[in-house]
C-alpha positions as CSV (number, residue, x, y, z in Angstrom):
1,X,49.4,12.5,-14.1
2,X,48.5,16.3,-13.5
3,X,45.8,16.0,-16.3
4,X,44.3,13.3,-14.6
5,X,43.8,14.4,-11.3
6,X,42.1,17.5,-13.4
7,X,40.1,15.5,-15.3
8,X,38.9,13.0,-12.1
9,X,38.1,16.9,-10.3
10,X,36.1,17.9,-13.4
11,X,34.0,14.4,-13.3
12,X,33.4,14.7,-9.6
13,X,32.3,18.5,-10.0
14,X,30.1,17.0,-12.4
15,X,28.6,14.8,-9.7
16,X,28.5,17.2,-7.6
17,X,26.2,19.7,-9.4
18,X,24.0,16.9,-10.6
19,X,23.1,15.7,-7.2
20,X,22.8,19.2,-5.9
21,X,20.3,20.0,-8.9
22,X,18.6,16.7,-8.2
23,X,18.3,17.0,-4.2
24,X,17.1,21.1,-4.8
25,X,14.7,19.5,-7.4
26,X,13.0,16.8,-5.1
27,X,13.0,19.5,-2.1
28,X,10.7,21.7,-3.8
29,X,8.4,18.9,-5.2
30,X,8.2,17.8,-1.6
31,X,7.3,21.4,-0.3
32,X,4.8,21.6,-3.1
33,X,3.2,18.5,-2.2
34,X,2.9,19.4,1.4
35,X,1.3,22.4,0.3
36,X,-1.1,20.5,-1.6
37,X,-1.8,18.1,1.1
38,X,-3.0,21.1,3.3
39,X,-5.4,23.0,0.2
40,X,-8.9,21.5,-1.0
41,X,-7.3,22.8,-4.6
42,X,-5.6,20.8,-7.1
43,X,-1.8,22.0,-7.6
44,X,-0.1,21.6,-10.9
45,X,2.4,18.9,-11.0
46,X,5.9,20.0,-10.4
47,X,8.4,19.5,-13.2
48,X,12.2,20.4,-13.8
49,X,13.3,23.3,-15.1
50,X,14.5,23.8,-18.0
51,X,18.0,23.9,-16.6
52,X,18.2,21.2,-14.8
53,X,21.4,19.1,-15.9
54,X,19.5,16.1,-17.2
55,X,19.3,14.3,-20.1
56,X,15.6,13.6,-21.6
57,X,15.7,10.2,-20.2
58,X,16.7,11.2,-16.3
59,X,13.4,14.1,-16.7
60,X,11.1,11.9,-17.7
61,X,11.9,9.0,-14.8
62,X,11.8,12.3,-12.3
63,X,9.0,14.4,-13.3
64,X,7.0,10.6,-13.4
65,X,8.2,10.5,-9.7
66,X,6.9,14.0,-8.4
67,X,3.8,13.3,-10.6
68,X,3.7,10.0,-8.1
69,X,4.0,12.0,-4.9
70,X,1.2,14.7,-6.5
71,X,-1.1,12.6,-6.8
72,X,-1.4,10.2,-4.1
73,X,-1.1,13.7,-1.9
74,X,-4.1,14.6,-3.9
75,X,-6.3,11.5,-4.1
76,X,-5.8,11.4,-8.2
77,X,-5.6,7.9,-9.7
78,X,-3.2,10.3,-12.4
79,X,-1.6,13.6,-12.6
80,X,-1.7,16.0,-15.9
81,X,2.0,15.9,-17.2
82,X,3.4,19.3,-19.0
83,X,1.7,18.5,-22.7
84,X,-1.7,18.4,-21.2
85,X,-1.8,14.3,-21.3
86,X,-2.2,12.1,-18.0
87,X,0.3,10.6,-16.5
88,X,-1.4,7.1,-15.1
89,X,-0.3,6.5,-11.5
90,X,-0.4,2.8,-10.3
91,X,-2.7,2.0,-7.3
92,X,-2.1,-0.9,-4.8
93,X,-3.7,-4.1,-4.7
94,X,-5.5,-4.7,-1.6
95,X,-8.1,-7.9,-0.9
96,X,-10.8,-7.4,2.1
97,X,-12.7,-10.3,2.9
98,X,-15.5,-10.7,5.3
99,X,-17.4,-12.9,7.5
100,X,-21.1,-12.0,8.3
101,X,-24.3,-13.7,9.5
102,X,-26.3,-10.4,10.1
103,X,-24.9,-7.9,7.4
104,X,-22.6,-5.8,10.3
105,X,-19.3,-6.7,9.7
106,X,-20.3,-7.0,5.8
107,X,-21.6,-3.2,5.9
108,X,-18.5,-2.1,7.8
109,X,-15.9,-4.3,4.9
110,X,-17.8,-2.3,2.4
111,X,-17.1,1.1,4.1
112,X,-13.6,0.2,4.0
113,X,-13.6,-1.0,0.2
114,X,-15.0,2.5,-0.6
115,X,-12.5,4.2,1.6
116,X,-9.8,2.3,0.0
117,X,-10.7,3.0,-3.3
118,X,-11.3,6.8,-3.4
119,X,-7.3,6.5,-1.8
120,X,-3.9,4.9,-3.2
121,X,-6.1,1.4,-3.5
122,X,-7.5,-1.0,-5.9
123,X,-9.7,-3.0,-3.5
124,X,-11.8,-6.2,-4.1
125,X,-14.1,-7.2,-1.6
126,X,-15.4,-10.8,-1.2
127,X,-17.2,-13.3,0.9
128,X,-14.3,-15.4,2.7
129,X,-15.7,-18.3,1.6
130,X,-15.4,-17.0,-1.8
131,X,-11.5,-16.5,-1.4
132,X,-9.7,-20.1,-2.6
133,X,-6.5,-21.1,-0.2
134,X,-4.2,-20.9,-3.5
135,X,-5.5,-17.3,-4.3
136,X,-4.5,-15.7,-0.6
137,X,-0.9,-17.9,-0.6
138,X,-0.2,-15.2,-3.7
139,X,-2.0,-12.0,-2.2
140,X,0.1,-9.4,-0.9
141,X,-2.5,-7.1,1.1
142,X,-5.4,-8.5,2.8
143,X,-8.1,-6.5,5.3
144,X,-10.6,-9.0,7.2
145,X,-13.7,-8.3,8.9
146,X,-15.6,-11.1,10.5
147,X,-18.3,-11.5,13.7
148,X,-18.2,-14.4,15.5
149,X,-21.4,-16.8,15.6
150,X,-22.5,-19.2,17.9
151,X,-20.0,-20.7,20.3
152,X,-16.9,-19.1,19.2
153,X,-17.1,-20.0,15.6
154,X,-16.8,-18.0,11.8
155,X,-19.9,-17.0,9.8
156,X,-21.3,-19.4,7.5
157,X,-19.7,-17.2,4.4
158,X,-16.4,-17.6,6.5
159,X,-16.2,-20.9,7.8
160,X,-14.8,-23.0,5.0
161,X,-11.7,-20.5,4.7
162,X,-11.5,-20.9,8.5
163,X,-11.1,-24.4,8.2
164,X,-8.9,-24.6,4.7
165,X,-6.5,-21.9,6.8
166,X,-6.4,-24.8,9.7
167,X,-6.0,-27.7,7.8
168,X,-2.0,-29.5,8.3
169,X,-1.8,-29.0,4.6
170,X,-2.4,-25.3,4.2
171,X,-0.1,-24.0,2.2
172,X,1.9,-21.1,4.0
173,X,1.1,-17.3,3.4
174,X,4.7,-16.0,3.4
175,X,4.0,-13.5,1.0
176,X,0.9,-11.9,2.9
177,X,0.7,-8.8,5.1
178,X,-2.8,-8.5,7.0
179,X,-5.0,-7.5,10.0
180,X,-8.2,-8.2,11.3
181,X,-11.0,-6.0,12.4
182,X,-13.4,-8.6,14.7
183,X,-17.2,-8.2,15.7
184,X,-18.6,-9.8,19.0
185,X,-20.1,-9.2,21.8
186,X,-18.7,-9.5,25.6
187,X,-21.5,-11.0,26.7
188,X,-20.3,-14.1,25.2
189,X,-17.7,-16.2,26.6
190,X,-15.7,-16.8,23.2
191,X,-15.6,-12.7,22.6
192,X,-15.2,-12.3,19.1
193,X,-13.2,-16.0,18.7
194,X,-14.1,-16.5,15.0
195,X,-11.8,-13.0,14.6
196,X,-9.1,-14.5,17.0
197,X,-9.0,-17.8,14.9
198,X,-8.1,-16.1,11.9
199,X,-5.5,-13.9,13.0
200,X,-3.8,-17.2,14.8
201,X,-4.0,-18.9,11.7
202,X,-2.5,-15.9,9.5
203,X,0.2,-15.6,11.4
204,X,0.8,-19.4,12.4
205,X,1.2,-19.7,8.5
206,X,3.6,-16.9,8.1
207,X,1.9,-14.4,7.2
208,X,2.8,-10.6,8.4
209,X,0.5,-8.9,10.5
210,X,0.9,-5.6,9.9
211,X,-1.7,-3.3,11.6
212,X,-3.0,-5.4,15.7
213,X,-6.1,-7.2,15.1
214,X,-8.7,-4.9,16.9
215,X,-11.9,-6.7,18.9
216,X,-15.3,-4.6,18.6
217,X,-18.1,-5.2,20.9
218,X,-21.9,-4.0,20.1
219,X,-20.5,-0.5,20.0
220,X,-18.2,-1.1,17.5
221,X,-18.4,2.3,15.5
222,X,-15.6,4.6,17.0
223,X,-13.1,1.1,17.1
224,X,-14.1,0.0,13.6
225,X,-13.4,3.4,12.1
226,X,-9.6,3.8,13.9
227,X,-8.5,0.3,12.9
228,X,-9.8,1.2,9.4
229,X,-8.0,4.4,8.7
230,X,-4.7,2.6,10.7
231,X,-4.9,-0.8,8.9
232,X,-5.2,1.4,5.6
233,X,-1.8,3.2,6.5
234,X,-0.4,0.0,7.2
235,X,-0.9,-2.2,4.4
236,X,0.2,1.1,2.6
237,X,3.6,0.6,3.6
238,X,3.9,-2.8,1.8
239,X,6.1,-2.8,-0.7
240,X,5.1,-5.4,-4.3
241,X,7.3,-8.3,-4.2
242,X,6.8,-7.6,-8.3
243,X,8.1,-3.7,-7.5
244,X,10.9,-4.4,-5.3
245,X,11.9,-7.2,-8.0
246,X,11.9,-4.0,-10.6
247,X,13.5,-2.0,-8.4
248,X,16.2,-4.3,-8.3
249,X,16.5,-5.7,-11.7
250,X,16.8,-1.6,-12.7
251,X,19.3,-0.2,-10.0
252,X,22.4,-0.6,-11.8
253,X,20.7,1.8,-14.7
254,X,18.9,4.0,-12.6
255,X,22.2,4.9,-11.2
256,X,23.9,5.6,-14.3
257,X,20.6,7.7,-15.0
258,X,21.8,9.7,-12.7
259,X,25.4,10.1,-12.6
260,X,27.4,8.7,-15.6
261,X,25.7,10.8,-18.2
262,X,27.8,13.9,-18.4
């Protein structure tokens, strides 16, 4: 009984000094990241030591996780691992349509396609007309900028979508995270209502609004650039259905990664 109780210490000593190892490990990737994310320069990616206690499995699924936090710190779509090769780094799938009858709100979706894509994003841009009702019931990330035209209604490369969104047979958008960046003028009594009509319908459907719709009048420069870089933030917070499916499928044996192999 005596060996045991020795043995069950050992194990648990074992623990212990793995997740101490593990914790010191991640500590200094994070300070070397924050370092990073205050230079111009490129940092080297930080790796293990040598004598870390892991097998060759556990330090390839950690150094693959400070590469991760390297290079979206950086702006790198990959990080150089310790052979010299590249360590490819997954980007996010976003979709940013827009709704335009002068070229503003089309010029100010395609600033944020370029913003998106120099960060953590793989954006598409597209008329919202262009954008079937089947393809945004299975998008996760959507961005949309639309004026308003005549009395309160979309664009004429937004207005089908409008309408397909409003139908009593839309299919609901469940799976969808979204905000909406609206062009109009105050002038007019329905103030930027094409904008409005789409966030309504988003959200009627089920969608997730994750960054407040923002409403931009003829001066729209300062208010179109906030919402940008704060929708950007926000629909970086959502998590892949496919990853969090992953995630799960793989907890059981990331968790023996880390503590069962002694």
């Amino acid at each position: 009984m005596r060996g045991e109780v020795h043995v069950h210490e050992r194990i648990r000593s074992k623990q212990l000094n793995i997740f101490t190892a593990l914790l010191v490990a991640v500590a200094d990737a994070l300070l070397r990241v924050g370092k990073l994310m205050r230079s111009e320069t490129t940092a080297p990616v930080p790796l293990l030591p040598p004598s870390a206690p892991f097998n060759a499995q556990q330090r390839a699924w950690l150094n693959g996780y400070f590469a991760g936090l390297t290079s979206f710190a950086d702006g790198r779509g990959g990080a150089a691992d310790a052979g010299g090769g590249t360590i490819a780094v997954a980007k996010k799938s976003l979709l940013v349509l827009f709704g335009s009858q002068s070229g503003t709100a089309e010029g100010l979706a395609k600033k944020l396609v370029k913003q998106a894509n120099a960060g953590a994003f793989a954006a598409r841009l597209m008329e919202a007309n262009g954008c079937s009702i089947e393809e945004l019931a299975a998008t996760e990330r959507l961005l949309l900028v639309t004026s308003t035209w005549g009395d309160g209604d979309a664009p004429d490369n937004a207005a089908q979508l409008l309408i397909r969104l409003t139908a009593s047979d839309a299919p609901r958008l469940e799976k969808l995270s979204f905000s909406v960046l609206t062009i109009g003028d105050k002038n007019y009594s329905e103030f930027c209502g094409a904008g409005r009509k789409f966030d309504a319908a988003f959200e009627k459907l089920g969608a997730r609004r994750v960054h407040p719709r923002v409403d931009c009048d003829l001066d729209y420069e300062a208010a179109a650039g906030a919402w940008i870089a704060g929708a950007l933030v926000k629909v970086g917070e959502v998590i892949s259905e496919t990853v969090i499916s992953n995630q799960s499928a793989n907890a059981g044996t990331e968790a023996s990664l880390l503590i069962t192999d002694y």
